[in-house]
PDB file of N, CA, C and O in Angstrom:
ATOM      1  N   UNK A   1     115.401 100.727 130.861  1.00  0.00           N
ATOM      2  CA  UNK A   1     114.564 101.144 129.776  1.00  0.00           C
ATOM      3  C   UNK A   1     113.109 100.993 130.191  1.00  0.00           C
ATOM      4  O   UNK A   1     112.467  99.944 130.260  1.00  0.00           O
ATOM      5  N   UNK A   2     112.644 102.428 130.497  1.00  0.00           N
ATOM      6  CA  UNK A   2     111.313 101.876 131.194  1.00  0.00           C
ATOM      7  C   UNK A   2     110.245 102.331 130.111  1.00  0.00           C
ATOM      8  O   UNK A   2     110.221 103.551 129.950  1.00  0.00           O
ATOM      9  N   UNK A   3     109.218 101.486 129.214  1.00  0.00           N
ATOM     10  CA  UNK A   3     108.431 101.838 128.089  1.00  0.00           C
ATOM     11  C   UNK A   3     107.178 101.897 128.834  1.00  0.00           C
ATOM     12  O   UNK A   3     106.870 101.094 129.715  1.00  0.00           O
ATOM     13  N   UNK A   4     106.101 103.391 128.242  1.00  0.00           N
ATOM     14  CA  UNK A   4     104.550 103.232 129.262  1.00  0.00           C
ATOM     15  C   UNK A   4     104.007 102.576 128.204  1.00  0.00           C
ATOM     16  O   UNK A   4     104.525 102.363 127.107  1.00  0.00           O
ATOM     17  N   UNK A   5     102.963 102.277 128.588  1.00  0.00           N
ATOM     18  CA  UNK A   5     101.703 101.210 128.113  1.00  0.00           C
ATOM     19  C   UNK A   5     100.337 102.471 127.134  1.00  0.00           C
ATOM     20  O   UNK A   5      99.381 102.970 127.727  1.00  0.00           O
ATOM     21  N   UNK A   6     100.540 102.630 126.122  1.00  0.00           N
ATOM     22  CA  UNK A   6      99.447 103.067 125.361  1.00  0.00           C
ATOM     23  C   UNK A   6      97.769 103.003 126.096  1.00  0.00           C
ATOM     24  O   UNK A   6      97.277 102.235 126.923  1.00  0.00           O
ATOM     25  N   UNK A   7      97.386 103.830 125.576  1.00  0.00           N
ATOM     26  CA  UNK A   7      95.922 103.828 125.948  1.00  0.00           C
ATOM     27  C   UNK A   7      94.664 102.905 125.432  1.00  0.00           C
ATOM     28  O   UNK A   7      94.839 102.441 124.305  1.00  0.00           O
ATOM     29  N   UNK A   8      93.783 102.662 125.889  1.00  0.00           N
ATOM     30  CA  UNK A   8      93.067 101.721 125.083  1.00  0.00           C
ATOM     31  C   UNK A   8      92.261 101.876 123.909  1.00  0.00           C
ATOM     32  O   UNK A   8      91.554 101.026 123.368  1.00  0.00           O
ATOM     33  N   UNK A   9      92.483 103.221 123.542  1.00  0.00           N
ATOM     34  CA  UNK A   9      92.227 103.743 122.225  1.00  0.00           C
ATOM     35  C   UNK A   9      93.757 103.595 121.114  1.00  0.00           C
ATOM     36  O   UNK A   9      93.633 103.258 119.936  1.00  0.00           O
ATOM     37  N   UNK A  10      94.372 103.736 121.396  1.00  0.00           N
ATOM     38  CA  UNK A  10      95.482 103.873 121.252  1.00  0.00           C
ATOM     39  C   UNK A  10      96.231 102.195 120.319  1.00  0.00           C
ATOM     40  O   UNK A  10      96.955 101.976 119.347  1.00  0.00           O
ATOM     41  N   UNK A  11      95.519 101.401 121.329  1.00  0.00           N
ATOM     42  CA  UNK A  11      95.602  99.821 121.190  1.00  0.00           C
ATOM     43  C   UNK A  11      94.658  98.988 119.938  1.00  0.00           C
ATOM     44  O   UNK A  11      94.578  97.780 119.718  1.00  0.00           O
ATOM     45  N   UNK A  12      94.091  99.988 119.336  1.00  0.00           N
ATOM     46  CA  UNK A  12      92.813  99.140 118.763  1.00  0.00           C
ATOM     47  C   UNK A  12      93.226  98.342 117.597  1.00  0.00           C
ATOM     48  O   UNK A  12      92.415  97.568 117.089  1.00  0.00           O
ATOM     49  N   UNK A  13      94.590  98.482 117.063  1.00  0.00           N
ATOM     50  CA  UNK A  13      95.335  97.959 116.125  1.00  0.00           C
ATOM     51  C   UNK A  13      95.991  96.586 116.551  1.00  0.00           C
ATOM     52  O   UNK A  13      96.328  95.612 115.878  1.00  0.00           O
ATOM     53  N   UNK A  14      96.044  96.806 117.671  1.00  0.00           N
ATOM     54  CA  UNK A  14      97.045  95.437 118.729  1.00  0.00           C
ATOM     55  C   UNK A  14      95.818  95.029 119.773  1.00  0.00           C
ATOM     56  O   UNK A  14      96.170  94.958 120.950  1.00  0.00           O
ATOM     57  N   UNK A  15      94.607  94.788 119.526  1.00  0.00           N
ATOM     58  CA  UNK A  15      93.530  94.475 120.690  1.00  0.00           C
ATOM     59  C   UNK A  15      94.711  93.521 121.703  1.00  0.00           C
ATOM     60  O   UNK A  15      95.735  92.880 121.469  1.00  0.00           O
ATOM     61  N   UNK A  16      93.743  93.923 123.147  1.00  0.00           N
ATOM     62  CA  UNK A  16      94.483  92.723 124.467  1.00  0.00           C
ATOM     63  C   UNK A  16      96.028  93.612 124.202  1.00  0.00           C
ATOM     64  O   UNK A  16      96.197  94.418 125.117  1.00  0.00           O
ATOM     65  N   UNK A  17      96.855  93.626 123.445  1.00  0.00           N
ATOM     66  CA  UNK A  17      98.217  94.247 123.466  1.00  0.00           C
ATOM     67  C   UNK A  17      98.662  95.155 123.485  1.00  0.00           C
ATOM     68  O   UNK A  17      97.932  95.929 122.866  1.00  0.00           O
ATOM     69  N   UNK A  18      99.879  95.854 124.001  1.00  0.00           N
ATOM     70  CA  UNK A  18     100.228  96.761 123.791  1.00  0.00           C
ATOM     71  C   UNK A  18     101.504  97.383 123.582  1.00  0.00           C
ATOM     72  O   UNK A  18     102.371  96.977 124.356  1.00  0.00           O
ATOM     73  N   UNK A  19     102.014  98.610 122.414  1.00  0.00           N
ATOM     74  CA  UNK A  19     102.491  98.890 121.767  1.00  0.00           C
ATOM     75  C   UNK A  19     104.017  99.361 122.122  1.00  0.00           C
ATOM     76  O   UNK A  19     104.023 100.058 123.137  1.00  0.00           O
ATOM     77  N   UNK A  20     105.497  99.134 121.467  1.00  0.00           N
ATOM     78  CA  UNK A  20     106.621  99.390 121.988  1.00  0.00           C
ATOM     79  C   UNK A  20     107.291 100.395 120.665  1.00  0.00           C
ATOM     80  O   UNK A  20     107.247 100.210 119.449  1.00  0.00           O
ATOM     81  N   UNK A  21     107.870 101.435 121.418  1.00  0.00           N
ATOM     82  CA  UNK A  21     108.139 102.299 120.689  1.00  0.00           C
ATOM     83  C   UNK A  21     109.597 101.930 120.427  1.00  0.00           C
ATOM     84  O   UNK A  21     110.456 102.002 121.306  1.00  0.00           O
ATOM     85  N   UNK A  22     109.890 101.434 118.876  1.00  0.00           N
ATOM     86  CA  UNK A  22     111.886 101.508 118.826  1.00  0.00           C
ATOM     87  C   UNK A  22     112.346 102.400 118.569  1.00  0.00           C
ATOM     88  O   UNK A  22     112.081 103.076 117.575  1.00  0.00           O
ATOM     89  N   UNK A  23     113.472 102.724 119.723  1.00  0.00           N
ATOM     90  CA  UNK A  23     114.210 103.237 120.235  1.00  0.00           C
ATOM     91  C   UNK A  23     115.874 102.874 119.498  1.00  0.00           C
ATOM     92  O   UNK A  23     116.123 101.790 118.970  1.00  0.00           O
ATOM     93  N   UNK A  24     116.672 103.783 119.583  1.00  0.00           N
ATOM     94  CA  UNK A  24     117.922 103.601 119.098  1.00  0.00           C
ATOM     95  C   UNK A  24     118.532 102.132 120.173  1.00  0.00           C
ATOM     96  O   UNK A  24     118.481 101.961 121.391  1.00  0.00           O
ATOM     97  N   UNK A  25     118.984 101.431 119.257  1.00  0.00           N
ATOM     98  CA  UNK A  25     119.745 100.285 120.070  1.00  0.00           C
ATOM     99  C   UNK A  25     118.419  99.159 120.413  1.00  0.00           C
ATOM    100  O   UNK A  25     118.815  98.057 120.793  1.00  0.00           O
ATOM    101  N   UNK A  26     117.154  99.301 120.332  1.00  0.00           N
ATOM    102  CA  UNK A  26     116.434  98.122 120.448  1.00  0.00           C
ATOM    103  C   UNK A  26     116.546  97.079 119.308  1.00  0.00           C
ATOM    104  O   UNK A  26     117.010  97.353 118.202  1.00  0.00           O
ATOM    105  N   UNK A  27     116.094  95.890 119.661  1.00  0.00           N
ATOM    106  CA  UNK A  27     116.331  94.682 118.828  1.00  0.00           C
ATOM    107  C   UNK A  27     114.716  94.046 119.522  1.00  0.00           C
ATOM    108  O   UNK A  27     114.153  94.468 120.532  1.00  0.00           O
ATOM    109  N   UNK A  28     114.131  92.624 118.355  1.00  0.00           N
ATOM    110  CA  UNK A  28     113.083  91.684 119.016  1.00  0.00           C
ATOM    111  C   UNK A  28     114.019  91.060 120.484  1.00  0.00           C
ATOM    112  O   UNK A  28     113.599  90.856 121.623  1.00  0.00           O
ATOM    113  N   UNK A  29     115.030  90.924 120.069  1.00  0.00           N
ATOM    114  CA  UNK A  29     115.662  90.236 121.152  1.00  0.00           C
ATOM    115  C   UNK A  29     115.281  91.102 122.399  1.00  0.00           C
ATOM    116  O   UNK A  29     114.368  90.849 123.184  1.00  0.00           O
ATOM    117  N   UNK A  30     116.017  92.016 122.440  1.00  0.00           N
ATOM    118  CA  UNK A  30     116.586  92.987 123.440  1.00  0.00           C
ATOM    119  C   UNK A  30     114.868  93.610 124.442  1.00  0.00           C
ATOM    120  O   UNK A  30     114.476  93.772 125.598  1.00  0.00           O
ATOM    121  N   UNK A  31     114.447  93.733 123.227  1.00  0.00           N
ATOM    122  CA  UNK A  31     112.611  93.985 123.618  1.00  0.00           C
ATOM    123  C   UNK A  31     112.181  92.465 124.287  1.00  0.00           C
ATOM    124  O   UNK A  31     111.928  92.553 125.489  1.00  0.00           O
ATOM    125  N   UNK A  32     112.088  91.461 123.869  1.00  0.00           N
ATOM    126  CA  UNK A  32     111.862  90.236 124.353  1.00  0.00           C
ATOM    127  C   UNK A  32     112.785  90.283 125.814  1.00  0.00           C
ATOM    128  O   UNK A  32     111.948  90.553 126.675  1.00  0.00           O
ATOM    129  N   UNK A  33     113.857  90.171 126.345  1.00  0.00           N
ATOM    130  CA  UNK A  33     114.375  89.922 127.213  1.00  0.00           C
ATOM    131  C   UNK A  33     114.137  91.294 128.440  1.00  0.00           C
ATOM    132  O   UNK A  33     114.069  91.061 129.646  1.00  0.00           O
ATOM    133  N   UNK A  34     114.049  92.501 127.933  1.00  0.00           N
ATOM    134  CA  UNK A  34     113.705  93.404 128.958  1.00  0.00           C
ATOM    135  C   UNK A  34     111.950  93.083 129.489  1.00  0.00           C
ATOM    136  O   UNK A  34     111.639  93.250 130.669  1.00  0.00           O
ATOM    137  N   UNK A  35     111.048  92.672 128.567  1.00  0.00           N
ATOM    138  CA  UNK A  35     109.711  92.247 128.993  1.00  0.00           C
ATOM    139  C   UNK A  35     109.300  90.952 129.909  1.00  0.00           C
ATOM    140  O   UNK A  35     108.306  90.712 130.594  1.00  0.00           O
ATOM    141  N   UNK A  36     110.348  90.313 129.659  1.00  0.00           N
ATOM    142  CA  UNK A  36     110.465  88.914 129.966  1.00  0.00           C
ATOM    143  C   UNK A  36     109.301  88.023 128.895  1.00  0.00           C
ATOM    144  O   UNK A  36     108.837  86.940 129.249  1.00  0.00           O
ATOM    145  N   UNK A  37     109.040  88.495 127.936  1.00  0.00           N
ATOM    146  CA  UNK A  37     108.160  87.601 126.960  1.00  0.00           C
ATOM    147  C   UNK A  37     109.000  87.070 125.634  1.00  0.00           C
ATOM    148  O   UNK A  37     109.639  87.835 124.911  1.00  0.00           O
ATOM    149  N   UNK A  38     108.896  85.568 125.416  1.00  0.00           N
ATOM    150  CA  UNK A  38     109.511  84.908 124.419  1.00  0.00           C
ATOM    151  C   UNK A  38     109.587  85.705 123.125  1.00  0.00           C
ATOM    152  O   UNK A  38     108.642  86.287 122.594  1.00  0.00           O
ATOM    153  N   UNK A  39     110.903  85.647 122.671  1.00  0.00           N
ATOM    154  CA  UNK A  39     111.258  85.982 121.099  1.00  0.00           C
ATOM    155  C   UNK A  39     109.818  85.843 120.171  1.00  0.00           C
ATOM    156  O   UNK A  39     109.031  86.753 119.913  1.00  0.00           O
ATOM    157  N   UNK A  40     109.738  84.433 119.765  1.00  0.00           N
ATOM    158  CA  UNK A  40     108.901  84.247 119.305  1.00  0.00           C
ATOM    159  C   UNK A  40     107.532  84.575 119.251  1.00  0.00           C
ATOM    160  O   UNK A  40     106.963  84.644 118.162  1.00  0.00           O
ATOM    161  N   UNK A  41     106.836  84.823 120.509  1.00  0.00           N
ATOM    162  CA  UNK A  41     105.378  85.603 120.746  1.00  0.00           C
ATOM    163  C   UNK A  41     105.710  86.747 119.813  1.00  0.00           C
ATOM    164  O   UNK A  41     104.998  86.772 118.809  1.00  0.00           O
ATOM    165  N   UNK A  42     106.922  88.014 119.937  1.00  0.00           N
ATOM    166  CA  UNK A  42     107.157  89.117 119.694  1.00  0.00           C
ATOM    167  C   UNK A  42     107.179  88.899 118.028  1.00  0.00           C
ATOM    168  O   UNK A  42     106.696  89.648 117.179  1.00  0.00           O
ATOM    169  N   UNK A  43     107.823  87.756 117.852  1.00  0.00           N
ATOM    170  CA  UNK A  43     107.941  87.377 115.779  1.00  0.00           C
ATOM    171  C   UNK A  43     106.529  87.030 115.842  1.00  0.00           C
ATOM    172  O   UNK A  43     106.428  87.148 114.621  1.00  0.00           O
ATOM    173  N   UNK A  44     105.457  86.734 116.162  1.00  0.00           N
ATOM    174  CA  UNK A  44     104.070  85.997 115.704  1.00  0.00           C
ATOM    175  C   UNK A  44     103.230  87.418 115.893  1.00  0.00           C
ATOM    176  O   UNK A  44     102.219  87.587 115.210  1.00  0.00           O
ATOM    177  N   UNK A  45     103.576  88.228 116.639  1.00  0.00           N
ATOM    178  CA  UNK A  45     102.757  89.523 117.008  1.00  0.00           C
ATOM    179  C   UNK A  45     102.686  90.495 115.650  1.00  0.00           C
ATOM    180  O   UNK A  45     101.717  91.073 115.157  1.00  0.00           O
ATOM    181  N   UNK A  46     104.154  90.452 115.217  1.00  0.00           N
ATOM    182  CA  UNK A  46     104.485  90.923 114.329  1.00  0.00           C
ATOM    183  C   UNK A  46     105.194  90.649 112.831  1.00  0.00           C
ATOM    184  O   UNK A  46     106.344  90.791 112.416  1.00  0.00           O
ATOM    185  N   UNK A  47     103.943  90.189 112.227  1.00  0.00           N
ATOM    186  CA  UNK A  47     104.387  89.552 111.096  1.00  0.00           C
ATOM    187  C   UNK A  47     104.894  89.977 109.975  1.00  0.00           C
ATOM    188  O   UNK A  47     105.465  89.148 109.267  1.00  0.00           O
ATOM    189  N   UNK A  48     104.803  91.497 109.499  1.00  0.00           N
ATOM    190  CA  UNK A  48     104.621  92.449 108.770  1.00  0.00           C
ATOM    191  C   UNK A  48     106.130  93.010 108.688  1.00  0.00           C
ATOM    192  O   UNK A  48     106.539  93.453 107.614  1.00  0.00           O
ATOM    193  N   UNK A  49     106.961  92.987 109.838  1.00  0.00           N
ATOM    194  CA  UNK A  49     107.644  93.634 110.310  1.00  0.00           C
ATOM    195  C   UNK A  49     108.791  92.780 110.210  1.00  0.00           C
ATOM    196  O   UNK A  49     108.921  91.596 110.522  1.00  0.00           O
ATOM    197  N   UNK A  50     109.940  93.949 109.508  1.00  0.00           N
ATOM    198  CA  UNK A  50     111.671  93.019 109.404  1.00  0.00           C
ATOM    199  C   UNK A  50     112.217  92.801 110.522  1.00  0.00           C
ATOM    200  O   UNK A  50     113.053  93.701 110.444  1.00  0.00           O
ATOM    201  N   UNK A  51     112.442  92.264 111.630  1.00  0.00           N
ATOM    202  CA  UNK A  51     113.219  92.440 112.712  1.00  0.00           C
ATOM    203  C   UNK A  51     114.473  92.760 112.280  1.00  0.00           C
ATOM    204  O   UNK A  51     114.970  93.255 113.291  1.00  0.00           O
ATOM    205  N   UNK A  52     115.082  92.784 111.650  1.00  0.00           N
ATOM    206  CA  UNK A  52     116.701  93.092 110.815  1.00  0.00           C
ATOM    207  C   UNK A  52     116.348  94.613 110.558  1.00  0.00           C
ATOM    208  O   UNK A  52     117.201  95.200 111.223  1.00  0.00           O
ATOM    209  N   UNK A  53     115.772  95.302 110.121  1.00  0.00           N
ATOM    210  CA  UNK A  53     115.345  96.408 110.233  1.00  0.00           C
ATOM    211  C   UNK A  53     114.244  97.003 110.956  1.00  0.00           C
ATOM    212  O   UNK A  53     113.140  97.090 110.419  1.00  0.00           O
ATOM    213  N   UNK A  54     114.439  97.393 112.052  1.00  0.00           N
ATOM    214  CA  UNK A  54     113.624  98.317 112.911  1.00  0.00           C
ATOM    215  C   UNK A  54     114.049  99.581 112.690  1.00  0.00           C
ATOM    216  O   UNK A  54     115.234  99.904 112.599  1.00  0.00           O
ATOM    217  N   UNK A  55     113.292 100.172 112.617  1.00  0.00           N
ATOM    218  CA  UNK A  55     113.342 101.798 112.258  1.00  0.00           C
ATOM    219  C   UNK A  55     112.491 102.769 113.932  1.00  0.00           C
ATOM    220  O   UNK A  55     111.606 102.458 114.729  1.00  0.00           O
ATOM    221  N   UNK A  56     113.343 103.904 113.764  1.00  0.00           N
ATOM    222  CA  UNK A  56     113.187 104.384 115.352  1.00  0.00           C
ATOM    223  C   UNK A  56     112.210 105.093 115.104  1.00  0.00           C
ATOM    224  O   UNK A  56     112.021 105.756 114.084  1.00  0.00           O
ATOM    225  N   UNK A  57     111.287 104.952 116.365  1.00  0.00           N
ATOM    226  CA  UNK A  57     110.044 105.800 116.101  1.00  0.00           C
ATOM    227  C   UNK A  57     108.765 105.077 116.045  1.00  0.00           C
ATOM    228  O   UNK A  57     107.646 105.374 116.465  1.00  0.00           O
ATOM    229  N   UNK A  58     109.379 103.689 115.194  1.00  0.00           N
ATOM    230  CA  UNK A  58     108.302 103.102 114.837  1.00  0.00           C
ATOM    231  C   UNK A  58     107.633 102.187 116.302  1.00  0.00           C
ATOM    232  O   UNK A  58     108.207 102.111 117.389  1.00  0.00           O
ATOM    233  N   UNK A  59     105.907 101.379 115.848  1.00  0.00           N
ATOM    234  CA  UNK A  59     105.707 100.618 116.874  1.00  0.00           C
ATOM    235  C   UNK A  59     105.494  99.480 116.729  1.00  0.00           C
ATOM    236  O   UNK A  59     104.808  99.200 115.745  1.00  0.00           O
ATOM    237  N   UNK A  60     105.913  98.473 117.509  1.00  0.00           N
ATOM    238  CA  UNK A  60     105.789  96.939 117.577  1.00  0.00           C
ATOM    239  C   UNK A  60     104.581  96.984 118.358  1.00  0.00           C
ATOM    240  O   UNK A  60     104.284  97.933 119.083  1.00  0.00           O
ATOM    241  N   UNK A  61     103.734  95.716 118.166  1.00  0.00           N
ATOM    242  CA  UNK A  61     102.822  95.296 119.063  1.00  0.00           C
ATOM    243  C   UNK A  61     103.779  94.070 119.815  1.00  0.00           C
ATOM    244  O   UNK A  61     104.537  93.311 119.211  1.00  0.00           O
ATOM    245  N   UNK A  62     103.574  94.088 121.050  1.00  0.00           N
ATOM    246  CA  UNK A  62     104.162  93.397 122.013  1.00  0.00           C
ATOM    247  C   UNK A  62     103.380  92.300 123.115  1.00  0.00           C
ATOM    248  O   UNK A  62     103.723  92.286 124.297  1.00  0.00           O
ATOM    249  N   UNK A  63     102.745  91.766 122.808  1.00  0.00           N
ATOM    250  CA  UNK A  63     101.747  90.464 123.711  1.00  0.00           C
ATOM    251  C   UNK A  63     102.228  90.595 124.732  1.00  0.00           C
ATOM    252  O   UNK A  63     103.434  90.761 124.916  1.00  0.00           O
ATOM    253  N   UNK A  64     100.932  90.518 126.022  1.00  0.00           N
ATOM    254  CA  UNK A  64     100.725  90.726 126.884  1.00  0.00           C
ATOM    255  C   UNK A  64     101.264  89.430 127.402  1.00  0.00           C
ATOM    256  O   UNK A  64     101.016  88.451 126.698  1.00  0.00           O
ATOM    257  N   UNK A  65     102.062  89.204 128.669  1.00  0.00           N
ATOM    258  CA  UNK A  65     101.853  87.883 129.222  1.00  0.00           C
ATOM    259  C   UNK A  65     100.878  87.169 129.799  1.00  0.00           C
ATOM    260  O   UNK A  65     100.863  87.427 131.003  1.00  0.00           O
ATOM    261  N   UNK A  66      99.948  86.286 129.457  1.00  0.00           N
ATOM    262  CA  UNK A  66      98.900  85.786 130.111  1.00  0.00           C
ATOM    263  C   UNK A  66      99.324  85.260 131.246  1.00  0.00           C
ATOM    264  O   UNK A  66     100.468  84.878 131.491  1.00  0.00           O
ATOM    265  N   UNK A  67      97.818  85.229 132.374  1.00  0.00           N
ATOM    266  CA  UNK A  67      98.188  84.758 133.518  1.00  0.00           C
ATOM    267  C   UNK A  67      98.574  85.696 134.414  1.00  0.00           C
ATOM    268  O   UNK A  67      98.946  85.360 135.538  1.00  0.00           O
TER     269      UNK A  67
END
């Protein structure tokens, strides 16, 4: 699952971050483990948002790994 990286206009909603498009069959999990970034960063990024319901199409902001 290879996701591109938004533009930096694109980002101004998620500053420093950038945006993951769900896809049929994605989960926080499944997004967390293909990025290699903790569950939790992905729940604090996105507070707004049901993880029990992801809807396709839509976008997560996804934290960058520092370092």
């Amino acid at each position: 699952m290879k996701k591109k990286r938004l533009s930096k206009s694109q980002q101004q909603k998620c500053p420093g971050q950038v945006y993951w498009i769900i896809e049929p069959g994605d989960t926080f999990w499944t997004i967390s483990r293909a990025l290699n970034i903790p569950l939790e960063e992905i729940l604090k990024a996105n507070p707004g948002i049901d993880p029990y319901n992801l809807q396709i199409g839509s976008k997560i902001c996804v934290p960058l790994k520092k370092g």
